[in-house]
C-alpha positions in Angstrom: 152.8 38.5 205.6 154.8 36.5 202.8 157.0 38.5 200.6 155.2 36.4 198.1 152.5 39.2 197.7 155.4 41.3 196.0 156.0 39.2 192.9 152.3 40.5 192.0 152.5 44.2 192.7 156.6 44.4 190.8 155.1 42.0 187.4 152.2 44.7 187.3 154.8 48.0 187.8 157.1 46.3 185.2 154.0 46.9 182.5 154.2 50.7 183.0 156.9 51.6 186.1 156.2 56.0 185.1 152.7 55.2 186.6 154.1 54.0 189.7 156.8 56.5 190.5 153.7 59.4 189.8 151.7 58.0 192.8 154.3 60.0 194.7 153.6 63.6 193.6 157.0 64.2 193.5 157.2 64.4 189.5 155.8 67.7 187.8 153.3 66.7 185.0 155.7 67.7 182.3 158.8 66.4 183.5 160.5 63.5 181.7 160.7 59.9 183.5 163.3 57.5 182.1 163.1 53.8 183.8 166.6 52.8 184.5 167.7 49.0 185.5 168.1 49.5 189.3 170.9 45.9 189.1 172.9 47.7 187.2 172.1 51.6 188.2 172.6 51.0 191.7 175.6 48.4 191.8 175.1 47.0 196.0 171.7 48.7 196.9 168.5 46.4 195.9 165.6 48.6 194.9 162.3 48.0 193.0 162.7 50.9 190.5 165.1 53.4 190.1 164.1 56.6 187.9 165.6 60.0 186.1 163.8 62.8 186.3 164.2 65.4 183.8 162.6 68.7 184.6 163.7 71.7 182.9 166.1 73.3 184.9 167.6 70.0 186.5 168.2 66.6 187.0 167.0 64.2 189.7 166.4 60.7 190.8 163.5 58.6 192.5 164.4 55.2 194.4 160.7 53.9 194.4 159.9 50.0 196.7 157.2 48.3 197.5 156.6 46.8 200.7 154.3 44.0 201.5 155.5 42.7 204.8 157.1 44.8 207.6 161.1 44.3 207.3 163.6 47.0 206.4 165.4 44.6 203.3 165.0 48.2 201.7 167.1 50.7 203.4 170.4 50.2 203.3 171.4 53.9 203.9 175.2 53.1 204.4 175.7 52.4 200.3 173.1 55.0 200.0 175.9 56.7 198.7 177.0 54.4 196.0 173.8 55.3 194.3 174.6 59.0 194.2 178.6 59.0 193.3 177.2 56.2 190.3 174.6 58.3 188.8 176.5 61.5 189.0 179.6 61.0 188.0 180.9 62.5 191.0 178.6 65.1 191.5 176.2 65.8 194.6 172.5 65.0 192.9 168.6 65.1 194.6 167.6 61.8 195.1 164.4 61.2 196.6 163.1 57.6 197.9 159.3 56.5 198.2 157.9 53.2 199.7 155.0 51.7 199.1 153.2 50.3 201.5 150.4 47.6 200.3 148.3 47.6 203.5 148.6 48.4 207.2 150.9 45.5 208.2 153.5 46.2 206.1 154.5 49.6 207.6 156.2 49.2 210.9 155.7 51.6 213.9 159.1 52.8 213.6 159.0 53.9 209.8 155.5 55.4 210.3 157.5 58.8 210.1 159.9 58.1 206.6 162.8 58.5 208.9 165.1 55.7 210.0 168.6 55.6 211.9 170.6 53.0 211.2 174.2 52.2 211.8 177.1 52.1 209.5 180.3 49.3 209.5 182.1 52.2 210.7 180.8 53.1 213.8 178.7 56.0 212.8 175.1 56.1 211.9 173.2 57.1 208.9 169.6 59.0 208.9 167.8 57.7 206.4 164.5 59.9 204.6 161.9 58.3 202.7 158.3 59.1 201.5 155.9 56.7 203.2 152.7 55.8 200.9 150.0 54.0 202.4 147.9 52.4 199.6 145.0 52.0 201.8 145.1 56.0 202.4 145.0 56.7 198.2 142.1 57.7 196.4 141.1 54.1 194.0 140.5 56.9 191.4 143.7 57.6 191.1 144.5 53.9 190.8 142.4 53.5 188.0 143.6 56.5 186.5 147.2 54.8 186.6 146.2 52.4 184.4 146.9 48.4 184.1 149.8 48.7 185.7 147.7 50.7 189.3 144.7 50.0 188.6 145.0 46.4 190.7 145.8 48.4 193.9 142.9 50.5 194.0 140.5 47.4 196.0 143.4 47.8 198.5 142.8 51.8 198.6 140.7 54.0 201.0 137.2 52.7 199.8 134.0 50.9 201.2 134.1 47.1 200.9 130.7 48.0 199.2 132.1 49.9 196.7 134.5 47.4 195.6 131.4 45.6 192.9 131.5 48.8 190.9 134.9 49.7 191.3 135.8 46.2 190.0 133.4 46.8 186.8 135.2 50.5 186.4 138.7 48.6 186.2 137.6 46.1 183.9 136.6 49.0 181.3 139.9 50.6 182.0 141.5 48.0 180.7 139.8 46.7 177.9 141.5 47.8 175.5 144.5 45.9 176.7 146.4 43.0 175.0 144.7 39.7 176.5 148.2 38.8 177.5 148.2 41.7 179.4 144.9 41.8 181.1 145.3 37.7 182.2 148.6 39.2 183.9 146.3 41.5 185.4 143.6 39.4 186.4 145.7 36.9 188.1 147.9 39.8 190.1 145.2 41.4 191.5 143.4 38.0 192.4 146.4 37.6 194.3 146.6 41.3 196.1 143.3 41.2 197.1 144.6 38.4 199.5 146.2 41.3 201.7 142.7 42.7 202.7 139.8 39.9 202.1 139.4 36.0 202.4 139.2 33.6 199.8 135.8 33.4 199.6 135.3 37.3 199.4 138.0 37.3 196.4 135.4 34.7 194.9 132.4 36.7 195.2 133.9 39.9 194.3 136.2 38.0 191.0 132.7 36.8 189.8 131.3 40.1 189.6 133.4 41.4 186.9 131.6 38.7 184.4 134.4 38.1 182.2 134.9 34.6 180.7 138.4 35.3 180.1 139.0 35.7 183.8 138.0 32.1 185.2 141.2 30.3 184.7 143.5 33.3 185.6 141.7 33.5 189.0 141.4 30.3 189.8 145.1 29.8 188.9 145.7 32.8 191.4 143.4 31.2 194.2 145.5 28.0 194.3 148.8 30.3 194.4 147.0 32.2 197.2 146.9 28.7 198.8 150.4 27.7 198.6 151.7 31.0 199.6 148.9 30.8 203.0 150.7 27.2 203.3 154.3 28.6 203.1 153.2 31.0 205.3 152.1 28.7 208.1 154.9 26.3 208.1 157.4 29.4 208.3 155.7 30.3 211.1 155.7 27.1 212.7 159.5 26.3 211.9 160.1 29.6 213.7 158.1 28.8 216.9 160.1 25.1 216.9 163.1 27.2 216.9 162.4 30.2 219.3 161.7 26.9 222.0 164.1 24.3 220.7 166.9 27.0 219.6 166.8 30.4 221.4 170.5 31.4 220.5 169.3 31.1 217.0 171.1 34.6 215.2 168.6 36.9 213.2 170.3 35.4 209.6 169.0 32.4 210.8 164.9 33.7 210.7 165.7 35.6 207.1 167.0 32.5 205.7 163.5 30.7 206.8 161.6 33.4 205.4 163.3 32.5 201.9 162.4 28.8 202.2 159.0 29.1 199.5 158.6 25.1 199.3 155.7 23.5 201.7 157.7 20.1 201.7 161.3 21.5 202.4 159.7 23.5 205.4 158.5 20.2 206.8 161.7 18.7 206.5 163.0 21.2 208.3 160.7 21.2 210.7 162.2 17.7 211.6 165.2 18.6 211.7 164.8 21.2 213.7 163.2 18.8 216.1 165.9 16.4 216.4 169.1 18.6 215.7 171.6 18.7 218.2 171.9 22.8 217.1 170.5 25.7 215.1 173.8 25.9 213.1 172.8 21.9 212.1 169.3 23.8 210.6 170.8 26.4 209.0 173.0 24.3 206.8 169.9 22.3 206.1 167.9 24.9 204.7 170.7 26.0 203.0 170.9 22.9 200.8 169.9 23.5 197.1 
């Protein structure tokens, strides 16, 4: 599954992140959620969202990601601790750490349990603890409820394919208040989402159900983006199979720098060059090019 499908979900947490970081329960209804910019809050770890929570009596923060395909880009447990000692000034704070997993694909085996050993640069190993949220196991109520910003989840949630009609019309009413601005972002993300769980021509069907005038070009636009990112997807696929055959000392860097190729000609050059290069190290700089 492309890492494409994120750029959707993180536009539509971007237009309210609190709704996001309430889908797991850890937050008390009154407590106070302040959005901080997780580049600068969290210096070397790379995270989706990083929250305060202000409760009465204390202080804590929420690490929140959202995980389309099955990789583990997220836990980087050994600067774990540069998020702490930078949001406490020294001082030993909760932090708490949810992932979001879009559908069943996305979640591997081994993180199935929110607990993850991984070794440090030091010779010692880190346990890592994380809430695991399976989208596909959440009420689409509480979706909607979420708002614009959930609401385009809740087709990927624990409901009947037959349901999905009215639950589309519920959404739309949900939202109609909205900016149009806001609701084309909308439309378009979750044209693109619904590409986890049902076929093209399924998206069509269900897309045309809403009714909406204002909804034809945003979903076409997001049909021929679910196009290209099927087409990246293939020739990534296929570079790697040329490589496993052609290239089997290939290093792992090697298969995460395909996987950020996101252009369907530069993946057939490099499919030739993987074809006629002498080795993997003569690919690597190739696909390294600007």
């Amino acid at each position: 599954m492309s890492n494409n499908y994120d750029g959707p979900a993180k536009e539509l947490m971007a237009l309210n992140p609190e709704a996001w970081a309430r889908l797991t329960h850890f937050i008390p209804p009154n407590a106070t959620v302040i959005t901080h910019d997780a580049t600068m809050a969290l210096s070397s770890v790379s995270v989706d969202k990083f929250f305060e929570i202000r409760e009465a009596d204390k202080i804590w923060y929420l690490v929140l990601e959202f995980q389309s395909q099955a990789n583990y880009d997220f836990l980087i447990p050994c600067n774990y601790r540069d998020l702490i000692i930078r949001n406490s000034k020294g001082r030993k704070v909760e932090v708490k750490t949810a992932v979001i997993y879009s559908h069943p694909g996305a979640l591997p085996q081994e993180q199935e349990t929110g607990i993850v050993e991984f070794p440090c640069g030091d010779g010692q190993s880190n346990t890592f603890n994380f809430k695991v949220i399976k989208v596909w196991e959440l009420s689409p109520q509480e979706l909607v409820d979420g708002g614009i910003a959930t609401a385009a989840l809740a087709p990927l949630g624990k409901i009947n394919d037959l349901e999905i009609p009215d639950l589309l019309q519920q959404i739309q009413l949900k939202i109609a208040d909205e900016p149009i601005e806001k609701k084309n972002q909308f439309w378009g993300s979750m044209g693109l989402l619904l590409g986890l769980k049902y076929g093209e021509e399924e998206i069509e069907f269900l897309m045309k159900g809403i009714g909406s005038m204002e909804n034809s070009s945003i979903y076409q636009r997001a049909i021929r983006q679910g196009r290209e990112i099927e087409s990246v997807e293939k020739g990534q696929k296929h570079l790697q199979t040329v490589l496993n055959k052609l290239h089997p000392n290939h290093p792992e860097s090697l298969k995460d720098l395909v996987r950020t190729v996101t252009s369907s000609d530069k993946l057939d050059k490099a499919f030739e060059e993987a074809l006629t290069a002498n080795s993997w190290e003569a690919v690597r700089d190739f696909l390294a090019q600007e």
